[in-house]
Backbone as XML, in Angstrom:
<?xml version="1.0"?>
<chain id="A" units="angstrom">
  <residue number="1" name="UNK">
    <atom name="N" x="-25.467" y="19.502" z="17.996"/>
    <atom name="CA" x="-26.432" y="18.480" z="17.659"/>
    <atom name="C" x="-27.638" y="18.630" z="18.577"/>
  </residue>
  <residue number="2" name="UNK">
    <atom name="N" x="-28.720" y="18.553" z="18.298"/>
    <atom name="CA" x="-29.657" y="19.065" z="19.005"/>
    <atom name="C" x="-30.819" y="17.545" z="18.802"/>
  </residue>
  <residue number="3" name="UNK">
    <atom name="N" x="-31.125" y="17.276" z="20.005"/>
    <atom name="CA" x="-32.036" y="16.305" z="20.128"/>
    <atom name="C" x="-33.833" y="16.167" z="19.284"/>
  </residue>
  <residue number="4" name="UNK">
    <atom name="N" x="-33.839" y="15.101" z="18.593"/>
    <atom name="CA" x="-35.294" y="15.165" z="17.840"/>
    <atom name="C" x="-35.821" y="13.750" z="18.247"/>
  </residue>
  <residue number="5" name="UNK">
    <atom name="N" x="-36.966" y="13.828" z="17.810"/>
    <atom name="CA" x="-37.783" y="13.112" z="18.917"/>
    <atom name="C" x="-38.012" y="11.930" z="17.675"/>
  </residue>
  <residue number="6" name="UNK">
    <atom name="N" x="-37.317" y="12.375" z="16.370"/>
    <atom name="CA" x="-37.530" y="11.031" z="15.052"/>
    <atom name="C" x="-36.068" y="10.658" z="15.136"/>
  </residue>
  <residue number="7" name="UNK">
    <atom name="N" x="-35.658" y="10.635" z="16.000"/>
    <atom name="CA" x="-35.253" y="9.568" z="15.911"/>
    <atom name="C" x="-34.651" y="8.349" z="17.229"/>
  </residue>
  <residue number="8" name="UNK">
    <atom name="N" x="-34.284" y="7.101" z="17.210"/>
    <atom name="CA" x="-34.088" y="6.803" z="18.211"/>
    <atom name="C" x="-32.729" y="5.288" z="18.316"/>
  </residue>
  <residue number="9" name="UNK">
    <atom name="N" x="-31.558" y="5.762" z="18.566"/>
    <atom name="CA" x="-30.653" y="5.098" z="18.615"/>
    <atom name="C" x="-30.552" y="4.579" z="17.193"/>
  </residue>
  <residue number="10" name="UNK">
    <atom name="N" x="-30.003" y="5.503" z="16.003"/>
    <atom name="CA" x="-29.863" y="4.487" z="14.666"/>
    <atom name="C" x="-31.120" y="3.750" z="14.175"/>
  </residue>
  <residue number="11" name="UNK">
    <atom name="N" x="-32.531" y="3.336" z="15.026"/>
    <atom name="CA" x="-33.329" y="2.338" z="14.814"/>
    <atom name="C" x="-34.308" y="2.869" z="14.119"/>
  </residue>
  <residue number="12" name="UNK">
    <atom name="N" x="-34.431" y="3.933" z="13.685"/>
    <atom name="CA" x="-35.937" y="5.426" z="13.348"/>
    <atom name="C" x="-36.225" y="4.309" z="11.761"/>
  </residue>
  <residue number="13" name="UNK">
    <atom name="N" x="-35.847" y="4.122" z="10.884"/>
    <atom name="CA" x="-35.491" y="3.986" z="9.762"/>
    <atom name="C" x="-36.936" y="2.393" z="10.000"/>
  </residue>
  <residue number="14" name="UNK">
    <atom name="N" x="-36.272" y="1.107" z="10.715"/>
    <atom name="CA" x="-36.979" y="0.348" z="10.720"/>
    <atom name="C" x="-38.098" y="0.308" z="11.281"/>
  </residue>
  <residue number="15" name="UNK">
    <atom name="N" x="-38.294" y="1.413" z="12.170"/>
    <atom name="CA" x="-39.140" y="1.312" z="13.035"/>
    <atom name="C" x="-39.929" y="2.098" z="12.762"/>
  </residue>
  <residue number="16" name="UNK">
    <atom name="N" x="-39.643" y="2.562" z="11.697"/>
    <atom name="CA" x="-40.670" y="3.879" z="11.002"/>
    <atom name="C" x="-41.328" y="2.684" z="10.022"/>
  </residue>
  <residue number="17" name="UNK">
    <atom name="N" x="-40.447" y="1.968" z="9.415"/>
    <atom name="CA" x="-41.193" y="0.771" z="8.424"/>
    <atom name="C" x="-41.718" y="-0.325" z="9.045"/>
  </residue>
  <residue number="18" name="UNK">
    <atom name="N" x="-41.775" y="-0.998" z="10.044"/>
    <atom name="CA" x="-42.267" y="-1.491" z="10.605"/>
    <atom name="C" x="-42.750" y="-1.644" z="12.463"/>
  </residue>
  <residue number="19" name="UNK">
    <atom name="N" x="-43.736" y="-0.557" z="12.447"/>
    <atom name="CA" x="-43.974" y="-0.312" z="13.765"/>
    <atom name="C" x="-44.848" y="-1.209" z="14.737"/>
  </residue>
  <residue number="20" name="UNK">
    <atom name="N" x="-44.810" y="-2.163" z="14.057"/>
    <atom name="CA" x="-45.407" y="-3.411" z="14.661"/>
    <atom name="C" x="-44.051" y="-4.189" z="15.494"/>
  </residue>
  <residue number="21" name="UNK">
    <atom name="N" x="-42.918" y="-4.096" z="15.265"/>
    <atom name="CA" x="-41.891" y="-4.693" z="16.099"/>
    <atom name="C" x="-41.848" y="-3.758" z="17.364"/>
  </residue>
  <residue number="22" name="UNK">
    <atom name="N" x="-42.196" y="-2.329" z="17.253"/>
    <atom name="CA" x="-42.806" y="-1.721" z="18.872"/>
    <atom name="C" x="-43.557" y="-2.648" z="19.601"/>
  </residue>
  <residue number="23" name="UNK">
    <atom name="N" x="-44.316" y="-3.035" z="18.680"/>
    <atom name="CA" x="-45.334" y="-3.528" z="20.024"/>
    <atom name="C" x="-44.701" y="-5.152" z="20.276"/>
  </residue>
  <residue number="24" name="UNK">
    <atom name="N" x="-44.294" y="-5.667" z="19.843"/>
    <atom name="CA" x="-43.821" y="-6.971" z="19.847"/>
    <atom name="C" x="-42.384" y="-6.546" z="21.179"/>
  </residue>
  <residue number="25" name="UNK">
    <atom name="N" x="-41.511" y="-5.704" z="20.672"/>
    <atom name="CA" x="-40.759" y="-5.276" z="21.704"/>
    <atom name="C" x="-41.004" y="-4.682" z="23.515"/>
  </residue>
  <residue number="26" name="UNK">
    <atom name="N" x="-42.574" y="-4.373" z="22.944"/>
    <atom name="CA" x="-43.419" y="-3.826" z="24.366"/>
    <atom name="C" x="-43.237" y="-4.941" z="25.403"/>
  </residue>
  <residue number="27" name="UNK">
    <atom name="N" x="-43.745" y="-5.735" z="24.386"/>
    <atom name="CA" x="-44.268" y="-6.837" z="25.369"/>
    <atom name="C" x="-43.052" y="-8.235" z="25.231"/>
  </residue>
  <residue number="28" name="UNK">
    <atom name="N" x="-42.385" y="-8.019" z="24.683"/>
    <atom name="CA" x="-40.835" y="-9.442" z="24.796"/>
    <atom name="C" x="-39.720" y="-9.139" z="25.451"/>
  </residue>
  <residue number="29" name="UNK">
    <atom name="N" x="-39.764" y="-7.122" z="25.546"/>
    <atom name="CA" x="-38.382" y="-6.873" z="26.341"/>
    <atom name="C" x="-38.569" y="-7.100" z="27.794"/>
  </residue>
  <residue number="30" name="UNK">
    <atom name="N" x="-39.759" y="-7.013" z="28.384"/>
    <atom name="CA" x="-40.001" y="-7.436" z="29.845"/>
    <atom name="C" x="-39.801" y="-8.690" z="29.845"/>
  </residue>
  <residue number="31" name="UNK">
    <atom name="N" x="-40.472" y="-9.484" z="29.809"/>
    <atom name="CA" x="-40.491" y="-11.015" z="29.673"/>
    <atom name="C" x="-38.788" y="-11.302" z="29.296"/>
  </residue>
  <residue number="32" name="UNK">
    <atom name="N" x="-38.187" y="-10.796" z="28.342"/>
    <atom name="CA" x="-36.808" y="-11.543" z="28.377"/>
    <atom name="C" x="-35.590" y="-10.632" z="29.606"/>
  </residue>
  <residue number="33" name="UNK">
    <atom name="N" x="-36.038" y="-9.635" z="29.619"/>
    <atom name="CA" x="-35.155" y="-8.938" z="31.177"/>
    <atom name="C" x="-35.242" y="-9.462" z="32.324"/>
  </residue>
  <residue number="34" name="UNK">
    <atom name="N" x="-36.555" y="-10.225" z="32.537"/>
    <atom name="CA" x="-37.017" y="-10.567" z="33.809"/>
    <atom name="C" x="-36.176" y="-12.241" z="34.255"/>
  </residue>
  <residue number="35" name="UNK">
    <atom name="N" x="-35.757" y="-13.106" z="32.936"/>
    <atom name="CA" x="-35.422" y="-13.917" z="33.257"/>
    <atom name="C" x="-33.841" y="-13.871" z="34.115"/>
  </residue>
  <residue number="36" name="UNK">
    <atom name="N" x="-32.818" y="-13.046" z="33.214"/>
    <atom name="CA" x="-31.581" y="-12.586" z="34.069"/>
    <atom name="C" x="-31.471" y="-12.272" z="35.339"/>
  </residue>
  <residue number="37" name="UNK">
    <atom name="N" x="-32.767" y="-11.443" z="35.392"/>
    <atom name="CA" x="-32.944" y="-10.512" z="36.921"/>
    <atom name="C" x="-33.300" y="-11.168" z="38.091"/>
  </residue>
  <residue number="38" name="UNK">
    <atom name="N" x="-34.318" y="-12.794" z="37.431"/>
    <atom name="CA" x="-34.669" y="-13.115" z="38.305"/>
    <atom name="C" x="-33.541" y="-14.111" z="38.844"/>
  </residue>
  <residue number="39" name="UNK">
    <atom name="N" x="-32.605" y="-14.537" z="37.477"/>
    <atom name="CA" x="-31.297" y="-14.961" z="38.097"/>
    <atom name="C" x="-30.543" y="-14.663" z="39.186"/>
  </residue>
  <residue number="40" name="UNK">
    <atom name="N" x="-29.994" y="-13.391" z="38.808"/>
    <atom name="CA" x="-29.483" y="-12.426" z="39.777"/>
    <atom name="C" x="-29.757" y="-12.075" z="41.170"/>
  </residue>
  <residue number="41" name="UNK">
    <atom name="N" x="-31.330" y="-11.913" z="40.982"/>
    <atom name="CA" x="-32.447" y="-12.283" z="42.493"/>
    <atom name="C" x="-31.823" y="-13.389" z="43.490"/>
  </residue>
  <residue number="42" name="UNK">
    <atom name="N" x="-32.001" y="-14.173" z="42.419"/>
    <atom name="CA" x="-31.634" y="-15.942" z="43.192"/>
    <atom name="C" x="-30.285" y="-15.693" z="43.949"/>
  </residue>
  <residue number="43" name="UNK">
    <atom name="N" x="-29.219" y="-15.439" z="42.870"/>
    <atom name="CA" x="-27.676" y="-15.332" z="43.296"/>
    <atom name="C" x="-28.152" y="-14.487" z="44.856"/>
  </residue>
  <residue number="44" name="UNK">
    <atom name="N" x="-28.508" y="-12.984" z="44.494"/>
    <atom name="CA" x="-28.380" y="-12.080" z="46.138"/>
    <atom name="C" x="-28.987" y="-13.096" z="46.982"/>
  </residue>
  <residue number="45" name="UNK">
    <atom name="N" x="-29.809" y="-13.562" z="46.786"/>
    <atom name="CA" x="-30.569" y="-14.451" z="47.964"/>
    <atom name="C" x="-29.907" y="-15.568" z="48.293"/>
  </residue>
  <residue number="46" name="UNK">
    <atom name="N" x="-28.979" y="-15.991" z="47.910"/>
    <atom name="CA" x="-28.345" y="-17.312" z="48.396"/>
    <atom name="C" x="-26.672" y="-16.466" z="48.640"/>
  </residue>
  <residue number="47" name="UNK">
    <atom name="N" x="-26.525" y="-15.605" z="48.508"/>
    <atom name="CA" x="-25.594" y="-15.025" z="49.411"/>
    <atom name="C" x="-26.229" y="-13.866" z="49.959"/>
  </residue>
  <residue number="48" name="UNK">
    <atom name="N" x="-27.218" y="-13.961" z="50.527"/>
    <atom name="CA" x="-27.661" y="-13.122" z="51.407"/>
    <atom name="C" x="-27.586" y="-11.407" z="51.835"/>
  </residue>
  <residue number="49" name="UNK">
    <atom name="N" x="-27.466" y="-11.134" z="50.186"/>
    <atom name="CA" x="-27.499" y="-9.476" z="50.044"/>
    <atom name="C" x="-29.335" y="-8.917" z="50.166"/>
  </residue>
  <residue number="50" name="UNK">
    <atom name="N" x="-28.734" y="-7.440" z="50.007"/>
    <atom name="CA" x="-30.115" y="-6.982" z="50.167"/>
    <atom name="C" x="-30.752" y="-7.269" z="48.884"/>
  </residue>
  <residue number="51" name="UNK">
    <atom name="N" x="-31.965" y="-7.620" z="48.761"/>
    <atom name="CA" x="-32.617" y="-7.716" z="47.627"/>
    <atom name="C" x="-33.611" y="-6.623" z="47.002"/>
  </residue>
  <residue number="52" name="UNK">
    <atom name="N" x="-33.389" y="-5.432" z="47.602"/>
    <atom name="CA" x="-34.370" y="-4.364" z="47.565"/>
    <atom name="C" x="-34.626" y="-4.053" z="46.153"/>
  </residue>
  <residue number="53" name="UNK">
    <atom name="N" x="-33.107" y="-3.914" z="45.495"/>
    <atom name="CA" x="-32.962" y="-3.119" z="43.674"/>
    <atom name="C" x="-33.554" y="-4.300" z="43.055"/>
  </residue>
  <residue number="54" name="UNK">
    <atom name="N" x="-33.407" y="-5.277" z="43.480"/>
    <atom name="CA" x="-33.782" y="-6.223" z="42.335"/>
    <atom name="C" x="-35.482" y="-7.049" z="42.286"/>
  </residue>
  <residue number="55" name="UNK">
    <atom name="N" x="-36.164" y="-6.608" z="43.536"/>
    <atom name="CA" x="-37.732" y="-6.500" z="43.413"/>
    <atom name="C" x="-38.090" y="-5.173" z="42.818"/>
  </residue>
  <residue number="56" name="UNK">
    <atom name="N" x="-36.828" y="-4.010" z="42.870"/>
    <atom name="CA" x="-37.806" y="-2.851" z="42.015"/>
    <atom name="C" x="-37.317" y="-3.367" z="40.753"/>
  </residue>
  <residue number="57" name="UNK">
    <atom name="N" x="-36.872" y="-3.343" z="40.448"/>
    <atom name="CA" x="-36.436" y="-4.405" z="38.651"/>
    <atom name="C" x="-37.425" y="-5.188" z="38.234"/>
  </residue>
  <residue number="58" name="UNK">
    <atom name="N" x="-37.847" y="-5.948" z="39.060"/>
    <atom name="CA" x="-38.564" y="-7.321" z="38.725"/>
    <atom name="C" x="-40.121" y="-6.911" z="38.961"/>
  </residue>
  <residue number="59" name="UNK">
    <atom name="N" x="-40.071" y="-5.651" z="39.931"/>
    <atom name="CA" x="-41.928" y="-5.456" z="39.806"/>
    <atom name="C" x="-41.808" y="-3.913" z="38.601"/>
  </residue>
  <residue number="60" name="UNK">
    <atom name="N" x="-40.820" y="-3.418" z="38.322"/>
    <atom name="CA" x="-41.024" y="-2.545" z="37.300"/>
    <atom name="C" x="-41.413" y="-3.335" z="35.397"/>
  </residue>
  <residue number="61" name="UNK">
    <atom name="N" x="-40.196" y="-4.288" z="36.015"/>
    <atom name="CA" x="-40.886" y="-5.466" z="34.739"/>
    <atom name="C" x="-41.852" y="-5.901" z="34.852"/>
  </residue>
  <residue number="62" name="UNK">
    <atom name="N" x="-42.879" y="-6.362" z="35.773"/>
    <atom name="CA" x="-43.800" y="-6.835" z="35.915"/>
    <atom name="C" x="-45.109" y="-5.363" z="35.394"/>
  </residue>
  <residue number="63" name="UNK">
    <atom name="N" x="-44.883" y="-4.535" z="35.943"/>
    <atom name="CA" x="-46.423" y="-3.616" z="35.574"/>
    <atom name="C" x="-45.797" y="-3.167" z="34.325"/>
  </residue>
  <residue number="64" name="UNK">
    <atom name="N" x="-44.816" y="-3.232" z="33.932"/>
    <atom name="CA" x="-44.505" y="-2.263" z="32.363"/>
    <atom name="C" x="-44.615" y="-3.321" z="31.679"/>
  </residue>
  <residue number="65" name="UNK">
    <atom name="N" x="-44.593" y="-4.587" z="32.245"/>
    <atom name="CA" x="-45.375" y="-5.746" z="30.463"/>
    <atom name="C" x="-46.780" y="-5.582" z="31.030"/>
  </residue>
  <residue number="66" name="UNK">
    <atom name="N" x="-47.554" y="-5.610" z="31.789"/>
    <atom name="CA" x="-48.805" y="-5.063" z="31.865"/>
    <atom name="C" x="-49.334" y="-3.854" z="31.342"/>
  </residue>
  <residue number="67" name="UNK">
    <atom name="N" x="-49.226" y="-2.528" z="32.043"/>
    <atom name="CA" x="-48.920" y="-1.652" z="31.631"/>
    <atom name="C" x="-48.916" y="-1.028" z="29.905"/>
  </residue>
  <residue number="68" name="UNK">
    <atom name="N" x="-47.912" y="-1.114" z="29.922"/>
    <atom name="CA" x="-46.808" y="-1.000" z="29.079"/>
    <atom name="C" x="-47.157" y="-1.549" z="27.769"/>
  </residue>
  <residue number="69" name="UNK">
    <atom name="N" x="-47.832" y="-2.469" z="27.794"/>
    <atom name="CA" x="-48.365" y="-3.573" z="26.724"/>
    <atom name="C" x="-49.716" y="-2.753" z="26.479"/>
  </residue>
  <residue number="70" name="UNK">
    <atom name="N" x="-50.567" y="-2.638" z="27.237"/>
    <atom name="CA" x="-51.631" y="-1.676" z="27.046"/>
    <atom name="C" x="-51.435" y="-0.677" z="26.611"/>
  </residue>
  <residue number="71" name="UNK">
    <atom name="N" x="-50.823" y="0.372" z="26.815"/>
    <atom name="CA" x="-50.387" y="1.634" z="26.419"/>
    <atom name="C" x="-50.030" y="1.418" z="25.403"/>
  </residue>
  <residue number="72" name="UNK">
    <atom name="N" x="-48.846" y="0.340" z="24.688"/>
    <atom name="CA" x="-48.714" y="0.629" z="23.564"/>
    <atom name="C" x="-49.590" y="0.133" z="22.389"/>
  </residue>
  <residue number="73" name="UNK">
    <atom name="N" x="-50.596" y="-0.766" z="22.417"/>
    <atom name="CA" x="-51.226" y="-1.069" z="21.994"/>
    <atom name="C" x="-52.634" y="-0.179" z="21.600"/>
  </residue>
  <residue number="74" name="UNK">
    <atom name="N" x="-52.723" y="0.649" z="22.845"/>
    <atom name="CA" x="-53.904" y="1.975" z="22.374"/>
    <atom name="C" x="-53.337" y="2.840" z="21.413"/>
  </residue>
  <residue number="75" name="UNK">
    <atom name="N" x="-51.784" y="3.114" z="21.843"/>
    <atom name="CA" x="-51.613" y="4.426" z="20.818"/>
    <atom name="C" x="-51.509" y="3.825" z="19.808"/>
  </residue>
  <residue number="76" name="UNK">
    <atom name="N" x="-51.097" y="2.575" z="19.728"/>
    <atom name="CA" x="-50.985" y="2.050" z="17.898"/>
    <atom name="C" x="-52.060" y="2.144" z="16.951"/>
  </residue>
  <residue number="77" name="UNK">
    <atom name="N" x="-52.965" y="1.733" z="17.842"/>
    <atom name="CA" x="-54.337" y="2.055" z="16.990"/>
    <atom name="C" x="-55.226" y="3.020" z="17.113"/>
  </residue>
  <residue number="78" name="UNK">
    <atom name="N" x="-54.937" y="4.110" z="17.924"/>
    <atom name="CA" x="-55.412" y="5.753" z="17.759"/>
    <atom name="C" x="-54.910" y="6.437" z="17.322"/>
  </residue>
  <residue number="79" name="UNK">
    <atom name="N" x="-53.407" y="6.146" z="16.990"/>
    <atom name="CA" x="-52.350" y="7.321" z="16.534"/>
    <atom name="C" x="-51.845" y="6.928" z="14.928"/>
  </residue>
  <residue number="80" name="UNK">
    <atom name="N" x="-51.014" y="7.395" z="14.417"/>
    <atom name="CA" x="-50.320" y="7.524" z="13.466"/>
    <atom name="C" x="-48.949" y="5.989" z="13.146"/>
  </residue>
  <residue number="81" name="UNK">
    <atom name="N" x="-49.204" y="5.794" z="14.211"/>
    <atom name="CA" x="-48.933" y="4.274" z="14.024"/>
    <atom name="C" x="-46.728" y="4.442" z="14.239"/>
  </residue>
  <residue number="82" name="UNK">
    <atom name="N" x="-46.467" y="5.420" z="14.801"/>
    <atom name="CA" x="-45.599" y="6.126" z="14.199"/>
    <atom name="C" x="-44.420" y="5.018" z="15.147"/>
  </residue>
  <residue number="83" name="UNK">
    <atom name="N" x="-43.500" y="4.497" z="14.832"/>
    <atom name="CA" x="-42.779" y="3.505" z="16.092"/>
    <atom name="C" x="-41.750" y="3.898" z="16.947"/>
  </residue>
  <residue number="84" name="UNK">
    <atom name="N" x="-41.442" y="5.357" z="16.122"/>
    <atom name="CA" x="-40.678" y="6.112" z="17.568"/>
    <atom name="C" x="-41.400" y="6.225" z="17.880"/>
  </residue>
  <residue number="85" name="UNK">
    <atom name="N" x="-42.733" y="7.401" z="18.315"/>
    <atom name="CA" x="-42.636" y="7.664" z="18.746"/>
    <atom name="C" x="-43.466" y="7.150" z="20.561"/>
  </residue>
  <residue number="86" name="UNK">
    <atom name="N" x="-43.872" y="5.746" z="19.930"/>
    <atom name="CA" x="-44.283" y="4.548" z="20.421"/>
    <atom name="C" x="-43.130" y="4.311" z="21.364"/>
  </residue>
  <residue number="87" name="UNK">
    <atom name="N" x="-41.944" y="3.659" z="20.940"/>
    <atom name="CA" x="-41.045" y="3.814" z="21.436"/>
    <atom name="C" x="-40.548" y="4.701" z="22.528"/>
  </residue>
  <residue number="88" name="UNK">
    <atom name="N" x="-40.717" y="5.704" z="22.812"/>
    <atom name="CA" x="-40.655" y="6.929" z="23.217"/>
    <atom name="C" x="-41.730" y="6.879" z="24.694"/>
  </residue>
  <residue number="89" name="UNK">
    <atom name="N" x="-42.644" y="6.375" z="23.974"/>
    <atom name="CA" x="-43.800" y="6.127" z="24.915"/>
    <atom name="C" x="-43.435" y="5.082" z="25.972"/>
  </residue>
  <residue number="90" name="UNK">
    <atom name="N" x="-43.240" y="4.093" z="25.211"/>
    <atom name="CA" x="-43.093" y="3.178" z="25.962"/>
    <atom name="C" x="-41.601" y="3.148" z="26.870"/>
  </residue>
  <residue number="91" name="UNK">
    <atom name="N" x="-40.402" y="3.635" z="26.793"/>
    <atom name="CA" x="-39.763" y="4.335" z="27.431"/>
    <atom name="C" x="-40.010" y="5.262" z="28.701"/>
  </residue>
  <residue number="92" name="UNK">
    <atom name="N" x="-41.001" y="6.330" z="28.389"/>
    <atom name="CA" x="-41.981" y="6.568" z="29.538"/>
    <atom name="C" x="-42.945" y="5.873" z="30.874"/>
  </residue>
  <residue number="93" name="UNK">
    <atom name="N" x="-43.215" y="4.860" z="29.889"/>
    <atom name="CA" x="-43.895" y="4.039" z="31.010"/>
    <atom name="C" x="-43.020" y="3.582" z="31.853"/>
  </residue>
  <residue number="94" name="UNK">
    <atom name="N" x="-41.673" y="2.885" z="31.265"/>
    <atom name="CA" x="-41.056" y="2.313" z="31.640"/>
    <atom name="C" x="-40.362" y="2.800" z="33.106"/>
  </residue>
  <residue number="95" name="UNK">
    <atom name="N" x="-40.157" y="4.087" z="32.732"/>
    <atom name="CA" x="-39.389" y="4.893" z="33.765"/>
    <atom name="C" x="-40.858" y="5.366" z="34.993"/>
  </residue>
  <residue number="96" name="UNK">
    <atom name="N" x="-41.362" y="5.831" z="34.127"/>
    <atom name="CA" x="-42.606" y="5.805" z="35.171"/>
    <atom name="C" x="-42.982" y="4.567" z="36.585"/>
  </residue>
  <residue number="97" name="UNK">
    <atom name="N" x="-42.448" y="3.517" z="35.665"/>
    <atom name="CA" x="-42.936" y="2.083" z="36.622"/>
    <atom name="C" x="-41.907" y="2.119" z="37.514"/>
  </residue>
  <residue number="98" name="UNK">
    <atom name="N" x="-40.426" y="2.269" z="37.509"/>
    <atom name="CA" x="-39.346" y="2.309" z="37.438"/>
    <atom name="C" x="-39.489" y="3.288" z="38.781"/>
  </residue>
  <residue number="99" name="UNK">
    <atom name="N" x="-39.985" y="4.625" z="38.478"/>
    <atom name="CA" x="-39.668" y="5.357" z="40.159"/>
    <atom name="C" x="-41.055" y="4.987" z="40.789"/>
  </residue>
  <residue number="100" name="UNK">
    <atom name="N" x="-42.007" y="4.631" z="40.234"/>
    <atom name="CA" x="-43.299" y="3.696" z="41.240"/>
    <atom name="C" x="-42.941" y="2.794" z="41.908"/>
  </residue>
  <residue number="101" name="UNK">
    <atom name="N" x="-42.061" y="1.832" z="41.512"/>
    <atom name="CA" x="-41.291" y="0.583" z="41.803"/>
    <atom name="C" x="-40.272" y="0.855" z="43.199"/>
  </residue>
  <residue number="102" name="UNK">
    <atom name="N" x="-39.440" y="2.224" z="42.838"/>
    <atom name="CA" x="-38.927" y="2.267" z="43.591"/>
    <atom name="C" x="-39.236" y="3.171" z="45.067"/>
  </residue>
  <residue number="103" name="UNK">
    <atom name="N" x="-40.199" y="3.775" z="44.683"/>
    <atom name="CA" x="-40.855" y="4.293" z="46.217"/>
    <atom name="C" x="-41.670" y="3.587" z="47.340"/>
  </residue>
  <residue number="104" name="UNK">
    <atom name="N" x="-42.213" y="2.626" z="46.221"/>
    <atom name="CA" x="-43.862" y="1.260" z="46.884"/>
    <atom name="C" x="-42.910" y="0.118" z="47.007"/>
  </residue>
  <residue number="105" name="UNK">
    <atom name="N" x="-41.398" y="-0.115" z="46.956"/>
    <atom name="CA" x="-40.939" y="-1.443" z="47.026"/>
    <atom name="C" x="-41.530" y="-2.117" z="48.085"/>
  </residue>
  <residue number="106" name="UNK">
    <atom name="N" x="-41.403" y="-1.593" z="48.781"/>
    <atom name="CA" x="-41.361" y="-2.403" z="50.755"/>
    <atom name="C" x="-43.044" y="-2.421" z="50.387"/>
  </residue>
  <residue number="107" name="UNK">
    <atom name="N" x="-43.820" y="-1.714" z="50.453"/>
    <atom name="CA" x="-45.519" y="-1.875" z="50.520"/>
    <atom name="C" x="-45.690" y="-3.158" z="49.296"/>
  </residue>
  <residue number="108" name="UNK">
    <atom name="N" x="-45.041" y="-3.203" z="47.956"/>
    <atom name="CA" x="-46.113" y="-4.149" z="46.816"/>
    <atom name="C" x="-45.213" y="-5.546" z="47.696"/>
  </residue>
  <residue number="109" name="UNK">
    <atom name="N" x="-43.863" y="-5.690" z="48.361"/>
    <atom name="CA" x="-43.399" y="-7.036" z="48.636"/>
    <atom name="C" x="-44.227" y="-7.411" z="49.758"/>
  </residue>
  <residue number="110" name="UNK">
    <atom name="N" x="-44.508" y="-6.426" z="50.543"/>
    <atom name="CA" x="-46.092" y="-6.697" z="51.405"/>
    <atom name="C" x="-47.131" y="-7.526" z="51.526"/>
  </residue>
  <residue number="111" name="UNK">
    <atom name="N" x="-47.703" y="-6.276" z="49.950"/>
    <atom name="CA" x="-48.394" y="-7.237" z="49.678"/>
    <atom name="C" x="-48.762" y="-8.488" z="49.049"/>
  </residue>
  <residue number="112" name="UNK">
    <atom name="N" x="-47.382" y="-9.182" z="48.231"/>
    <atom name="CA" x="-47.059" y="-10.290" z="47.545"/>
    <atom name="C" x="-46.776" y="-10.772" z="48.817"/>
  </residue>
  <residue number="113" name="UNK">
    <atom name="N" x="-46.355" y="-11.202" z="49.681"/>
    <atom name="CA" x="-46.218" y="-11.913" z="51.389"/>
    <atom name="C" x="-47.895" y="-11.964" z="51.851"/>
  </residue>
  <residue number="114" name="UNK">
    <atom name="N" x="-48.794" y="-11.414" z="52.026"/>
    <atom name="CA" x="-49.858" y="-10.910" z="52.626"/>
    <atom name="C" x="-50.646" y="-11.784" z="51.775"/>
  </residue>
  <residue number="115" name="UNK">
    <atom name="N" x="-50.768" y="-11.957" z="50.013"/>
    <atom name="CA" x="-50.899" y="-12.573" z="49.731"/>
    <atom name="C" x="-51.400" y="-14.186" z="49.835"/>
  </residue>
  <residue number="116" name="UNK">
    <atom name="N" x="-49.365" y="-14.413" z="49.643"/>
    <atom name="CA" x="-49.335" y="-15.927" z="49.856"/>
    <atom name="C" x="-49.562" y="-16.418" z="51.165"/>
  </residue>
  <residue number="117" name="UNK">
    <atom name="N" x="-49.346" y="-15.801" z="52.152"/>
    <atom name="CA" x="-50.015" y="-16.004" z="53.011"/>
    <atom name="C" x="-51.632" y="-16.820" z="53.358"/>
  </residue>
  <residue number="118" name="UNK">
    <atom name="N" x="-52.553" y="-16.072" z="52.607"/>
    <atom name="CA" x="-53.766" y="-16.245" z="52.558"/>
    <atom name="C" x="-54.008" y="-17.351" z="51.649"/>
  </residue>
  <residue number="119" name="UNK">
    <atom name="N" x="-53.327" y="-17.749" z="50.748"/>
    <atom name="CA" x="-53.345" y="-18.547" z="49.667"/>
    <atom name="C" x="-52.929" y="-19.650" z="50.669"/>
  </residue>
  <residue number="120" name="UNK">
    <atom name="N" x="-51.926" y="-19.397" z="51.126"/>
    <atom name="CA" x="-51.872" y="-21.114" z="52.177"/>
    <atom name="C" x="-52.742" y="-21.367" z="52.874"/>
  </residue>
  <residue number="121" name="UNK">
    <atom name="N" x="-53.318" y="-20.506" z="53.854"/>
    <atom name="CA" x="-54.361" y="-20.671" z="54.523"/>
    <atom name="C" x="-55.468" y="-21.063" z="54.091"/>
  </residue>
  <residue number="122" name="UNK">
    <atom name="N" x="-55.920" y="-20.817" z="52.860"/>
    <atom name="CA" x="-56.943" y="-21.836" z="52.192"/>
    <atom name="C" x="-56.702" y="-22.661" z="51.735"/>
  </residue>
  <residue number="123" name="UNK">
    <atom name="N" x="-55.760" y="-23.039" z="51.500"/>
    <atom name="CA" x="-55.600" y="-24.566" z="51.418"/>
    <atom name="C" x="-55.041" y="-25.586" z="52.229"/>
  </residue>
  <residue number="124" name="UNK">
    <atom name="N" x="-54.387" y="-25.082" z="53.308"/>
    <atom name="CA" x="-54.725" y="-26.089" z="54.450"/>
    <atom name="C" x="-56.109" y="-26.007" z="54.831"/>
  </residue>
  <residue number="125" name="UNK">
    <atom name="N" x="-57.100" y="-25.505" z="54.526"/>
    <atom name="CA" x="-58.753" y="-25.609" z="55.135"/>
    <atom name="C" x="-59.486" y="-26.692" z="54.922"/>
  </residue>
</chain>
């Protein structure tokens, strides 16, 4: 069996007929992953595990519905409209964000601290 790029988990069929649920999926699978994760977040933090995997989770969700939402939204309307291979794409990003996430963890929680930081400070002013 040799790998093709039409198709993708059983789904080629609908997603060839309606490639508008790509982009709807671009942008709802972050947003609904993020709520579990940020569950899970909570749990390590109130038993006091490391929380390292689960800010790269939660900031890989974060730039791939940014991201991710953009990207798929250009190729939809420059390309062939095609929803694998959209799909496919957006898979890419995903993983893309995914080892970004996991090399910059310690620097982006930085700068989300560095941040709020400054945000308090103006408003006690």
């Amino acid at each position: 069996m040799e790998f093709s790029f039409n198709t993708f988990f059983g789904l080629e069929s609908k997603m060839a007929d309606y490639p508008e649920v790509t982009i709807f999926g671009a942008m709802f699978l972050p947003l609904l992953l993020f709520i579990p994760i940020a569950l899970i977040g909570w749990i390590f933090r109130k038993l006091k595990f490391n929380m390292y995997i689960i800010h790269v989770l939660m900031y890989t969700l974060l730039f791939t519905f940014i991201l991710g939402a953009i990207t798929i939204f250009v190729l939809f309307f420059i390309t062939d409209k095609n929803g694998v291979k959209l799909a496919y794409c957006w898979l890419t990003v995903f993983t893309g964000m995914f080892i970004f996430s996991l090399i910059n963890a310690n620097t982006i929680t930085k700068m989300f601290t560095d941040w709020s930081k400054i945000i308090k400070e103006k408003q006690n002013q």
